[in-house]
C-alpha positions as semicolon CSV with decimal commas, in nm:
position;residue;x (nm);y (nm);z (nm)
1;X;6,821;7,891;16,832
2;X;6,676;8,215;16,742
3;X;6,650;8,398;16,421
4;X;6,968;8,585;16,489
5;X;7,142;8,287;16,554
6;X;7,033;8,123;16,228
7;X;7,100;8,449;16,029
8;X;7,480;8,451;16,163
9;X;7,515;8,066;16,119
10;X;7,421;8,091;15,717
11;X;7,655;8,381;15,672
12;X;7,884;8,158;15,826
13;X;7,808;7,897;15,579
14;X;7,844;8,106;15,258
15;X;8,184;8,272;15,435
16;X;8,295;7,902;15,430
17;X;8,170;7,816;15,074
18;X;8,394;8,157;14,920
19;X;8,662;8,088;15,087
20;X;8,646;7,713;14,977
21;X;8,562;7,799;14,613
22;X;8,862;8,049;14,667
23;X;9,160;7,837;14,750
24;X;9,014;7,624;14,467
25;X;9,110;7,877;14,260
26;X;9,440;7,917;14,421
27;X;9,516;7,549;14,314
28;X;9,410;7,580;13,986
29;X;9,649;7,901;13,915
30;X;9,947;7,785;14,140
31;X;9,938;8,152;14,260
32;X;10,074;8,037;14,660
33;X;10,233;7,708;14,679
34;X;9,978;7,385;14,641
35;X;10,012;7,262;14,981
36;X;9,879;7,614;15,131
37;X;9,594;7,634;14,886
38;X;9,465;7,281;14,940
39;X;9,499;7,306;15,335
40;X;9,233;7,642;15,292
41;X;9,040;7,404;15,024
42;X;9,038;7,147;15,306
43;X;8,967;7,340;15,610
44;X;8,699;7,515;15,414
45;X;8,524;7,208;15,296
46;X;8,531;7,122;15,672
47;X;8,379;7,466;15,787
48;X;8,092;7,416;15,512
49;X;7,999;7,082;15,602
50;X;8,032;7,143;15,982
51;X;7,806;7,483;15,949
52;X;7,577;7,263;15,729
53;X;7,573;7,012;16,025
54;X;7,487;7,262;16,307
55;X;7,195;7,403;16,112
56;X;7,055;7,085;16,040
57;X;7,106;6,889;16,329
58;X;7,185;7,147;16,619
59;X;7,128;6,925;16,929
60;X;7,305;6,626;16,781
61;X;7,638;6,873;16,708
62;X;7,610;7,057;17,025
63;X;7,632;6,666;17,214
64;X;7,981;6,592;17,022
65;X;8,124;6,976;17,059
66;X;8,190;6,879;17,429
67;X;8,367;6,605;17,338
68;X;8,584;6,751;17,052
69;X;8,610;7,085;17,320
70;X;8,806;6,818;17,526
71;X;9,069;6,693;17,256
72;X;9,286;6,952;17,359
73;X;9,314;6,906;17,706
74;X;9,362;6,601;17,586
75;X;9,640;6,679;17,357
76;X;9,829;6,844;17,603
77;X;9,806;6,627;17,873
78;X;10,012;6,342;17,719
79;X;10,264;6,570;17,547
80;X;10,305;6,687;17,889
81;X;10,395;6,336;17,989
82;X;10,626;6,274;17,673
83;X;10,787;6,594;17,724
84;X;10,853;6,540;18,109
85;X;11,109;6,276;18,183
């Protein structure tokens, strides 16, 4: 990767870490309902530790992308098949 890449990946990262240290605060003041504030908790604690993963282990992450890249092919291949009679 080159220095671009890494520059844009660790904005990424600190993005991530805001808006995870901001839904925290959502919870704490019950300012939007809980559920909404701990699914942006969640799905930022899952951004930060992803973005943490790609910088530190970029080959290893790039070998599993193709795999989770297939999920929803996946996915909509059997609801296809519950969906069709």
């Amino acid at each position: 990767m080159s220095a671009n890449s890494y520059g844009f990946w660790i904005a990424m990262w600190i993005l991530a870490l805001g808006s995870t240290m901001h839904s925290y605060l959502f919870i704490r003041s019950r300012y939007i309902p809980k559920m909404l504030a701990v699914s942006g908790a969640v799905a930022g604690s899952l951004a930060v530790i992803g973005i943490l993963a790609w910088l530190v282990f970029p080959a290893a992450v790039a070998g599993t992308l193709g795999a989770v890249r297939a999920l929803p092919t996946v996915a909509s291949g059997l609801m296809a098949i519950m969906l069709v009679p």
